[in-house]
C-alpha positions as a Markdown table, in Angstrom:
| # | Residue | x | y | z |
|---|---|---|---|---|
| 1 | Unk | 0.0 | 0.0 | 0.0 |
| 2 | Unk | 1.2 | 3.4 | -1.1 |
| 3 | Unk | -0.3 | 5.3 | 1.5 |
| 4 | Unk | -2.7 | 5.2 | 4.5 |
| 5 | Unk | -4.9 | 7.9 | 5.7 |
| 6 | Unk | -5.6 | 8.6 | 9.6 |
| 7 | Unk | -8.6 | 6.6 | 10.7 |
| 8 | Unk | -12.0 | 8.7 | 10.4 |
| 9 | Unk | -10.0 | 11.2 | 8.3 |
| 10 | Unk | -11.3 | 11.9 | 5.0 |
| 11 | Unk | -8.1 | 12.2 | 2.2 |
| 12 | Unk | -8.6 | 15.7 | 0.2 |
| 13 | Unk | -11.1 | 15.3 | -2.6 |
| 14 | Unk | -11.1 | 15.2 | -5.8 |
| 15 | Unk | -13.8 | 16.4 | -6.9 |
| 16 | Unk | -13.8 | 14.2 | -10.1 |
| 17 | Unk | -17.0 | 12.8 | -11.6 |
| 18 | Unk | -18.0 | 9.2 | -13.1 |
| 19 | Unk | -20.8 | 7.6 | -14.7 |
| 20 | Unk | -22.4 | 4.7 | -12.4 |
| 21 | Unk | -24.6 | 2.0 | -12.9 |
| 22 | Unk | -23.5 | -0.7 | -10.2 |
| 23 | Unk | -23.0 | -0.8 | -6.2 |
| 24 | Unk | -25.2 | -1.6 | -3.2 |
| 25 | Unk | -28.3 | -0.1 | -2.4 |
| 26 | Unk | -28.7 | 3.5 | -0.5 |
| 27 | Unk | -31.5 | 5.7 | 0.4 |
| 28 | Unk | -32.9 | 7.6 | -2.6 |
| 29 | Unk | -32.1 | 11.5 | -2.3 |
| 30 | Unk | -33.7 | 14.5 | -4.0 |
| 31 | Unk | -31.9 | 15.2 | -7.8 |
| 32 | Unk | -31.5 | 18.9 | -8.8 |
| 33 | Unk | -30.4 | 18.8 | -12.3 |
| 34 | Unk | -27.7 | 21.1 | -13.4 |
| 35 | Unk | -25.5 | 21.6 | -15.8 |
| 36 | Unk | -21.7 | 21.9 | -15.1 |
| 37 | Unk | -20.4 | 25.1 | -15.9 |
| 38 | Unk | -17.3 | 23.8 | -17.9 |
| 39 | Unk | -17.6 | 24.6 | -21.8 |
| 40 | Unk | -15.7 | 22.2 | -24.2 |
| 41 | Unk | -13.2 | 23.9 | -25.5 |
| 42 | Unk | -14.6 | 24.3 | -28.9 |
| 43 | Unk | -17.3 | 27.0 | -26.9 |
| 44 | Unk | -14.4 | 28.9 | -25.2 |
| 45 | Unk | -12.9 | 29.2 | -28.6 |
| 46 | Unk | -15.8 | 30.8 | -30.2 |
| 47 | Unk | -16.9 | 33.1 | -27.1 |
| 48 | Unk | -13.3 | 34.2 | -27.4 |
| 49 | Unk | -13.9 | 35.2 | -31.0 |
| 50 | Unk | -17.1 | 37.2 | -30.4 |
| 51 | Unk | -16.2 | 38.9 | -27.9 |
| 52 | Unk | -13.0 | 40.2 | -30.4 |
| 53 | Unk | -15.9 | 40.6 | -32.8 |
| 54 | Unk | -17.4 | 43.1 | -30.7 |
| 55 | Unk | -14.5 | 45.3 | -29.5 |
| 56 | Unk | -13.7 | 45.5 | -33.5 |
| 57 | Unk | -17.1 | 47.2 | -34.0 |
| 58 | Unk | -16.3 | 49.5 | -31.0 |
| 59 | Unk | -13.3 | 50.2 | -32.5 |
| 60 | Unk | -14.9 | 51.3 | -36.2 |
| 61 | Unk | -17.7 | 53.3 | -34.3 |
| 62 | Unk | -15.4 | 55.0 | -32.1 |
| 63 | Unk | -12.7 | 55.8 | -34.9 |
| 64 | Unk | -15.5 | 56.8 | -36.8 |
| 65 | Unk | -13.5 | 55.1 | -39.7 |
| 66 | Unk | -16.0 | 51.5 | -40.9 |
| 67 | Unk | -19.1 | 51.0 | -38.5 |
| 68 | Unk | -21.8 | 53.8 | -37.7 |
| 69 | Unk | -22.9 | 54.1 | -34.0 |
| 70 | Unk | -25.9 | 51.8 | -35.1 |
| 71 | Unk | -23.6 | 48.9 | -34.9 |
| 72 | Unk | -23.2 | 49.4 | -31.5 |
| 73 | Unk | -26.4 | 47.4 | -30.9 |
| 74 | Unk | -24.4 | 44.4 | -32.5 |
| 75 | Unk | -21.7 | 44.8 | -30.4 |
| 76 | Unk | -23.8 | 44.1 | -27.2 |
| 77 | Unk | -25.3 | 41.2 | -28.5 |
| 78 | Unk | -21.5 | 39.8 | -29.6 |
| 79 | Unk | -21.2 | 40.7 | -25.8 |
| 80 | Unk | -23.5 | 38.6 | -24.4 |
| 81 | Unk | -23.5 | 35.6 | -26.7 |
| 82 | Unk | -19.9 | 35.6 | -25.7 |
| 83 | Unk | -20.4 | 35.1 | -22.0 |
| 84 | Unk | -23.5 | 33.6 | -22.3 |
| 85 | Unk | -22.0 | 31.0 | -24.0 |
| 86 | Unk | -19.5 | 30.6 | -21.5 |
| 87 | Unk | -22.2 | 30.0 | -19.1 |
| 88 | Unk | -23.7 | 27.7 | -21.5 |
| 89 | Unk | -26.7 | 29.3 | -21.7 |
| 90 | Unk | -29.4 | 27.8 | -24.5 |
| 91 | Unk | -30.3 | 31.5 | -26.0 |
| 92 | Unk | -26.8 | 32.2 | -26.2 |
| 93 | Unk | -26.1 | 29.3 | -28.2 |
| 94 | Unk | -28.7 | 29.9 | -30.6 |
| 95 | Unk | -27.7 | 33.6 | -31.0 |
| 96 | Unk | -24.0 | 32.5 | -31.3 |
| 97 | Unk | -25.2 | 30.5 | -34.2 |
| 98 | Unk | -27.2 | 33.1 | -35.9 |
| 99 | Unk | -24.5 | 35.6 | -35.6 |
| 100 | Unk | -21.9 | 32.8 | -37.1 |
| 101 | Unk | -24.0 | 31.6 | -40.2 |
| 102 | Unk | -25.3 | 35.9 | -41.4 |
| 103 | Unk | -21.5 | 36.2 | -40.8 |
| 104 | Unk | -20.8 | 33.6 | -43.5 |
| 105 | Unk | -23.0 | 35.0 | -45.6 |
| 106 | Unk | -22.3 | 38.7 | -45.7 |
| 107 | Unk | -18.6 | 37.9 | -45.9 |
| 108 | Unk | -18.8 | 35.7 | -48.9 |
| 109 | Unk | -21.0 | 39.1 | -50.5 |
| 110 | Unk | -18.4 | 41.1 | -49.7 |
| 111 | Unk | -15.9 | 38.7 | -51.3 |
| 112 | Unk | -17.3 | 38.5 | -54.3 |
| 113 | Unk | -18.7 | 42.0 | -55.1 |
| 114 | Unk | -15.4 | 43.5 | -53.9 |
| 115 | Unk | -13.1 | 40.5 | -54.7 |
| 116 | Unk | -11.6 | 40.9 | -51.0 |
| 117 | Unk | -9.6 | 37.3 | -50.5 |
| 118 | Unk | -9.5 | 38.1 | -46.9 |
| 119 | Unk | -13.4 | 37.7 | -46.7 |
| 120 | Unk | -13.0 | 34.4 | -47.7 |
| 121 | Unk | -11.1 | 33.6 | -45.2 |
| 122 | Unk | -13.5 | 35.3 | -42.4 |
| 123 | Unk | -16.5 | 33.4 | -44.6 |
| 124 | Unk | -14.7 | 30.0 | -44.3 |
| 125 | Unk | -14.0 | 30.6 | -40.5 |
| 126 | Unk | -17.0 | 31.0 | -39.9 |
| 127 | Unk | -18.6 | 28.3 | -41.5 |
| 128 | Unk | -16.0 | 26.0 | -39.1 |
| 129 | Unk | -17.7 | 27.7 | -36.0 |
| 130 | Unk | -21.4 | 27.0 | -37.7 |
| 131 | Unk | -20.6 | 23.4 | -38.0 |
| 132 | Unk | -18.7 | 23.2 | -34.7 |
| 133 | Unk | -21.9 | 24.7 | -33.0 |
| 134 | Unk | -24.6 | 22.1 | -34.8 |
| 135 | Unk | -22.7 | 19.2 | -33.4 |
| 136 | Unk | -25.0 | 16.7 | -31.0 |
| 137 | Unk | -22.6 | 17.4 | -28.4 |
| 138 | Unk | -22.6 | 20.8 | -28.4 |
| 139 | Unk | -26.0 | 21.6 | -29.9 |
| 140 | Unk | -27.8 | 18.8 | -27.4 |
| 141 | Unk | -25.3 | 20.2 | -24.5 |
| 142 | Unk | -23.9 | 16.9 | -23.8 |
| 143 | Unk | -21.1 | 14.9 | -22.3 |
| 144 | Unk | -18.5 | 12.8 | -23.9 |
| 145 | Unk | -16.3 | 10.3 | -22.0 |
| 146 | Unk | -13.6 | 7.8 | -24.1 |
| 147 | Unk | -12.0 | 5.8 | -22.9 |
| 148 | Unk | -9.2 | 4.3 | -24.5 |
| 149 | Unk | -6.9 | 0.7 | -23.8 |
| 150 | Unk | -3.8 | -0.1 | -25.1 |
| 151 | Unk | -5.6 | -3.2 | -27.3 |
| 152 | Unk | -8.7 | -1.9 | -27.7 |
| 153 | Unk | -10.0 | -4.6 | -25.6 |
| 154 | Unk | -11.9 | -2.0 | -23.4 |
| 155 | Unk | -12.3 | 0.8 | -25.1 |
| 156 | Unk | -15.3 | 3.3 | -24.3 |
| 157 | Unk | -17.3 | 6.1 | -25.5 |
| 158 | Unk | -20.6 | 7.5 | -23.8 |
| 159 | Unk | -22.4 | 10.2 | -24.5 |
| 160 | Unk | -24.6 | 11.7 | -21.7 |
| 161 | Unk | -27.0 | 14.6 | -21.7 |
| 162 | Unk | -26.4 | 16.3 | -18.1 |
| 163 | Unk | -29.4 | 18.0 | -17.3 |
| 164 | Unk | -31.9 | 17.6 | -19.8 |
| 165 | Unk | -34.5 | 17.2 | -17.8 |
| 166 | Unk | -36.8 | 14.4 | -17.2 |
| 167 | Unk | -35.2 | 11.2 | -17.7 |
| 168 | Unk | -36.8 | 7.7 | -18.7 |
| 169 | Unk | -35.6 | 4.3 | -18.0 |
| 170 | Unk | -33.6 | 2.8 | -21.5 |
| 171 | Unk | -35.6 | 0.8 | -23.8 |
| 172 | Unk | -35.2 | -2.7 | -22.6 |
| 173 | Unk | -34.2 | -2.3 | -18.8 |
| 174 | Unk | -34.8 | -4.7 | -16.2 |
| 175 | Unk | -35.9 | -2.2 | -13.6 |
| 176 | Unk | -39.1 | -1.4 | -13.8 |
| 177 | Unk | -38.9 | 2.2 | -12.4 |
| 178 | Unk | -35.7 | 4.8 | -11.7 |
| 179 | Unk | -36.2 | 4.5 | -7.7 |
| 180 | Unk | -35.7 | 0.6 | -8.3 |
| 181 | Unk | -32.9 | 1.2 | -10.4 |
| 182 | Unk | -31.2 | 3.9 | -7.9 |
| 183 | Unk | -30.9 | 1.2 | -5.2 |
| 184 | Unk | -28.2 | 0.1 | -7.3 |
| 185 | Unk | -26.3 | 3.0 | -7.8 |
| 186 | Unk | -24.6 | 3.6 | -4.1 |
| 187 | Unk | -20.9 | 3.9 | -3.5 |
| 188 | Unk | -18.9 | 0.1 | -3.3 |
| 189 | Unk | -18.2 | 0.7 | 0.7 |
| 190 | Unk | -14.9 | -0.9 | 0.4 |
| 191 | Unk | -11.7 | -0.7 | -1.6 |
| 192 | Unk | -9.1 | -3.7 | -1.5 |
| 193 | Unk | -5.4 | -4.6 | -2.0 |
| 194 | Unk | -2.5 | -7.3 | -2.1 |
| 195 | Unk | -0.2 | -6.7 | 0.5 |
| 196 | Unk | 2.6 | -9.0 | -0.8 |
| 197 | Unk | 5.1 | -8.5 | 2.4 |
| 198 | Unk | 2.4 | -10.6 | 4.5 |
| 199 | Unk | 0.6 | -12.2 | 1.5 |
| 200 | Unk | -2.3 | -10.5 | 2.8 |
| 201 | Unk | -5.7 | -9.3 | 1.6 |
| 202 | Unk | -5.9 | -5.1 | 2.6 |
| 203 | Unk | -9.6 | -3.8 | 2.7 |
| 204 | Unk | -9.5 | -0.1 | 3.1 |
| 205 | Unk | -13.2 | 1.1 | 4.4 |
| 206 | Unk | -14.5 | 4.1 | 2.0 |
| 207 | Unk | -15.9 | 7.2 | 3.1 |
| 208 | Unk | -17.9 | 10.0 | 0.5 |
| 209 | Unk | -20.4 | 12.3 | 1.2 |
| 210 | Unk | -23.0 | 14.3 | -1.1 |
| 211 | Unk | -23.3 | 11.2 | -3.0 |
| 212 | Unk | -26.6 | 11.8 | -5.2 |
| 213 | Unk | -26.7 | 9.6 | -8.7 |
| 214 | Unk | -28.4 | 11.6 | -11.2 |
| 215 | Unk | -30.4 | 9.4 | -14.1 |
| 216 | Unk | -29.1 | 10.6 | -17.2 |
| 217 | Unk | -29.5 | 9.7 | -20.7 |
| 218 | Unk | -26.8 | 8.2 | -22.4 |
| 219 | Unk | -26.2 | 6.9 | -25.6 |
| 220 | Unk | -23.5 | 4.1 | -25.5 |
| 221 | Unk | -21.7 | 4.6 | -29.1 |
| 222 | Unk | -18.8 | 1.9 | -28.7 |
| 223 | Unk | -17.8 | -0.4 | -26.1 |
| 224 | Unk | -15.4 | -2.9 | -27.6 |
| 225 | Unk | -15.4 | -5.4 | -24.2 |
| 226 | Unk | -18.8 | -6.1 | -25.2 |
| 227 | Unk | -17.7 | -6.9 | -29.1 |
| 228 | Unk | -15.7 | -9.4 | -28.2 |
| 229 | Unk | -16.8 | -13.1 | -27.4 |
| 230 | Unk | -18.5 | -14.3 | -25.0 |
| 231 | Unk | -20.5 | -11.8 | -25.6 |
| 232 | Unk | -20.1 | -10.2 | -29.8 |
| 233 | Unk | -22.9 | -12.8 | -30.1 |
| 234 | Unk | -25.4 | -11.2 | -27.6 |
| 235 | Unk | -26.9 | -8.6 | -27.7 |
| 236 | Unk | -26.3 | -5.8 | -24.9 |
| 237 | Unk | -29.1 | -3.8 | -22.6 |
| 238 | Unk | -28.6 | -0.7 | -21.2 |
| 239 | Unk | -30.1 | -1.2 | -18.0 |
| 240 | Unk | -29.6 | 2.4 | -16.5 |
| 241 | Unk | -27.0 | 5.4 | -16.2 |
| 242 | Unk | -26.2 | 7.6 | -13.5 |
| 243 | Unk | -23.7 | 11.0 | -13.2 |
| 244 | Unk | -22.0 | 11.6 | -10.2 |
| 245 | Unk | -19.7 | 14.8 | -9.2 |
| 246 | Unk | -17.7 | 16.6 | -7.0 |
| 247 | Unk | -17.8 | 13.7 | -4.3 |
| 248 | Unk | -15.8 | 14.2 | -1.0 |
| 249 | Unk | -13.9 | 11.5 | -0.2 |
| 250 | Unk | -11.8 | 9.2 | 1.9 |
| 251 | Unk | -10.6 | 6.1 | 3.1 |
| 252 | Unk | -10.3 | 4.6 | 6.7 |
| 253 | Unk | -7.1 | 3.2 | 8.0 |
| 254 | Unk | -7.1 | -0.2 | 6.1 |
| 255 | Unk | -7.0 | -3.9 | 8.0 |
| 256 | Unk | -5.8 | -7.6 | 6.7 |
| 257 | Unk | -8.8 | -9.5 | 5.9 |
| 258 | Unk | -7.3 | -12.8 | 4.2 |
């Protein structure tokens, strides 16, 4: 064993979050959806540009040189689509996209009637950011895991969409309603290890708090452990998903069992 912790004294946290589906059974708790505020990166790029889109306009209205003071009212909107977005805000998004795709347009008009190459350049940008923003990911605000082994032998990739609302058991589960299926998403109560000085069996007695399984919906797009025999010839059920985060944590001085 690497390292032990004091008894009854919780190790720092981690704060890290997991997908769950397995464990022993614990009293159910009240869910209160909510969307992490941690934009893929993709977002942060394009906030970034529009909020430089709208301190260019400033820039021409206050010069006095390309923009009249009209264009002011665009700037505002580049404002807050740019930290909406950050927030990850639904009408942000959708005003992000509108903003991107007229951008597109009047760009490749200018391009043409004026024969500017730049313009293409802004058009073609543009049209990255629209297609970037009309992924399911993004456009469904969704989750991605992957997970990736050295033979492929376990790969995985899951989609979840954090948040969205009111949730339904998979096609096909066994449970027969979520509060059935929540009894089996609790914390495993205990962690173990091979001591190989004594030979012995470690169990080191887990400690978290604020654990609260949220049902999500997922969408399982590979999961290569599955594809290979026994069990390429079956035919897998998604029996249920849940999202934990931000769980404190800790283990309990660990004892020889074995």
């Amino acid at each position: 064993m690497s390292q032990e912790s004091k008894p009854g004294v919780p190790r720092p946290s981690q704060s890290g979050e997991a997908l769950v589906h397995t464990g022993e059974a614990q009293p159910a708790a009240p869910i209160s959806p909510r969307r992490d505020l941690m934009p893929l990166p993709g977002l942060v790029a394009i906030a970034f540009y529009m909020f430089i889109l709208a301190g260019v306009i400033i820039f021409g209205v206050v010069s006095g040189r390309h923009y009249p003071p009209v264009f002011l009212i665009f700037s505002a909107l580049f404002f807050a689509a740019s930290g909406g977005l950050m927030m990850l805000f639904r009408w942000a998004w959708a005003m992000t996209l509108s903003a991107v795709l007229l951008l597109v347009g009047y760009n490749m008009w200018i391009a043409v009637s004026l024969q500017q190459i730049p313009s293409v350049v802004q058009s073609l940008l543009n049209l990255v950011f629209f297609l970037y923003l009309i992924r399911p990911e993004v456009r469904e605000g969704a989750n991605t895991w992957r997970i990736m082994t050295p033979d492929a032998e376990a790969d995985l990739e899951v989609t979840a969409r954090i948040g969205a609302g009111e949730v339904s058991l998979p096609a096909g589960s066994p449970f027969a309603t979520l509060a059935e299926a929540r009894r089996f998403a609790g914390p495993l109560p205990y962690t173990f290890d091979y001591e190989a000085v004594t030979n012995s069996i470690i169990a080191i007695h887990a400690m978290r708090q604020q654990w609260n399984p949220q049902p999500v919906e997922v969408e399982v797009r590979r999961n290569s452990f599955l594809e290979r025999e026994p069990f390429a010839s079956g035919e897998p059920v998604l029996a249920n998903a849940f999202y934990v985060h931000d769980v404190p944590y800790g283990w309990e001085r660990g004892r020889r069992v074995a």
